[in-house]
Steps between C-alpha positions, in 0.01 A plus 500: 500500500630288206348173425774300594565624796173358691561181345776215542645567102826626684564221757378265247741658243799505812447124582533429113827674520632350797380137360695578164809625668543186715468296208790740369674452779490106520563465104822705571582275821471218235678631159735756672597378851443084442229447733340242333106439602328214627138402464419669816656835387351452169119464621588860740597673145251364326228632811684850407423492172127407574482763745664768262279414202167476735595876620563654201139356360337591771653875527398545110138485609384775629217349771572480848346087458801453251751557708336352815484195313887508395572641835335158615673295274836643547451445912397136463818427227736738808393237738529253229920626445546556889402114531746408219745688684464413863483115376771533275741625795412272771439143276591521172836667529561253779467211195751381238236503223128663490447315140127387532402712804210746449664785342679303243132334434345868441759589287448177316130523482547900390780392222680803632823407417367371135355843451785735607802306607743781563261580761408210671708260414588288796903457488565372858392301831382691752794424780725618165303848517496540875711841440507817740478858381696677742482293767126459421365175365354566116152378625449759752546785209240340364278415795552918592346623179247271552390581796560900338255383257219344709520847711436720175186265360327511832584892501347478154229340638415705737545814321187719562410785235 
């Protein structure tokens, strides 16, 4: 039996993929449809990207402990993202402006948008990016994979030789 295949490397490697193709599909929401992010959708890409990047490190290691420990990480940051979500939808899109709430402090604190602005650059209020994707609110896309991703880390984490 190959090495890989009694370890988490290809969930690890999957969740990576699934983190860096959300932030795909967000950035072409933004620069190709004119969904333009606010503070709340910002902090759920930049989550992605944490999770991504923590996956693919872990996955390059071959011990089992490596990716238990990324597995971990990644399931504490998917609860982390399907907070941001859940409170996104039900209070802040509800607002008319989520300057100074917690996830414009984070990205503040992070200097996020500093750092990379074409990806997480805030460009609108969160009642302004209240938008559905058909007939589903954005949030809940986000909220789904998510939840997808807490599923695989504890399936990582419970993955027996």
């Amino acid at each position: 039996m190959p090495a890989s295949s009694s370890t988490g490397r290809p969930w690890l490697l999957a969740m990576a993929v699934l983190c860096f193709a959300a932030v795909g599909a967000a950035l072409a929401s933004q620069y190709v449809f004119d969904m333009r992010p606010c503070p709340w959708c910002i902090l759920q890409r930049a989550i992605f990207v944490a999770i991504g990047l923590l996956c693919v490190l872990g996955a390059l290691f071959p011990a089992r402990a490596a990716h238990h420990v990324a597995a971990g990480a990644a399931l504490i940051l998917a609860a982390a993202g399907a907070t941001a979500a859940i409170y996104q939808h039900n209070v802040a899109a509800k607002s008319a402006s989520c300057a100074l709430t917690f996830a414009d402090k984070v990205i503040n604190a992070l200097g996020l948008e500093s750092m990379a602005p074409a990806l997480f650059q805030v460009t609108a209020s969160c009642a302004d990016a209240a938008v559905s994707v058909i007939g589903v609110p954005y949030e809940f896309w986000s909220l789904g994979l998510f939840v997808v991703l807490g599923a695989a880390s504890i399936g990582v984490l419970l993955k027996r030789r």
